[in-house]
C-alpha positions in Angstrom: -17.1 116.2 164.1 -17.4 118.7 161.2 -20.5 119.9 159.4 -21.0 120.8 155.8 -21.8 125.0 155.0 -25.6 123.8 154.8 -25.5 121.8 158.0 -24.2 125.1 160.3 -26.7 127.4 158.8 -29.3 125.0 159.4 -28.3 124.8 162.9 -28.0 128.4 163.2 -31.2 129.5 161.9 -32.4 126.8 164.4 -30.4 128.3 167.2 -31.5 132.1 166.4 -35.0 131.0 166.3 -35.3 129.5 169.8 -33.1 132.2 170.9 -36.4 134.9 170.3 -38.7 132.1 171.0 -41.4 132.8 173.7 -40.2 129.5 176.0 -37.0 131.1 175.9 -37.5 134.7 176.6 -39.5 133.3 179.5 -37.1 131.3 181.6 -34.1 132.1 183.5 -31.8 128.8 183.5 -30.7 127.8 180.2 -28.7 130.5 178.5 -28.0 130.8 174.8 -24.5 129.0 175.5 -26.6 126.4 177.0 -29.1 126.1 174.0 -25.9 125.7 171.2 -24.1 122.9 172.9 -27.7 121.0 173.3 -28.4 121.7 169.4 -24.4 120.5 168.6 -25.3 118.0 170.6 -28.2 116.7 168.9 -26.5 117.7 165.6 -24.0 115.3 167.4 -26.1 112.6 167.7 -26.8 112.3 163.6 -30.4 114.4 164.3 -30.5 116.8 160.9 -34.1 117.9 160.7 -34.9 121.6 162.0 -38.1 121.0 162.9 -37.0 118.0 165.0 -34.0 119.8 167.1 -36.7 122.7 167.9 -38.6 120.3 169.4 -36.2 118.7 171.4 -35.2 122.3 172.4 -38.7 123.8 173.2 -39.0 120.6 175.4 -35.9 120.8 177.5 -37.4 124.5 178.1 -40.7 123.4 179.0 -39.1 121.1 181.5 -36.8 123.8 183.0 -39.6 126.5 183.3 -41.6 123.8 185.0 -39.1 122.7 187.5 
């Protein structure tokens, strides 16, 4: 799948964000590689609001701080 110039810096703004993020500063299994592929994957998926994949994201590290 490709993505437009807007698309990537979208998901990379999205992507340096979590990266400094509290929930992910805090944890010890999910690493930065691990973060990308799930925000490609969203991205995948058809999912184009921000706001939306950091969600998804903050989630999947509440869930692995908590297991």
């Amino acid at each position: 799948m490709s993505y437009d110039a807007a698309t990537v810096a979208m998901l990379r703004a999205v992507l340096d964000e979590l990266l400094v993020s509290e929930g992910f500063t805090r944890q010890n299994q999910c690493s930065a590689v691990d973060m990308a592929q799930y925000i490609l994957h969203l991205a995948s998926k058809g999912e184009r609001d921000a706001q939306k994949i950091k969600r998804h994201v903050q989630n999947l590290l509440s869930e692995r701080v908590a297991a």
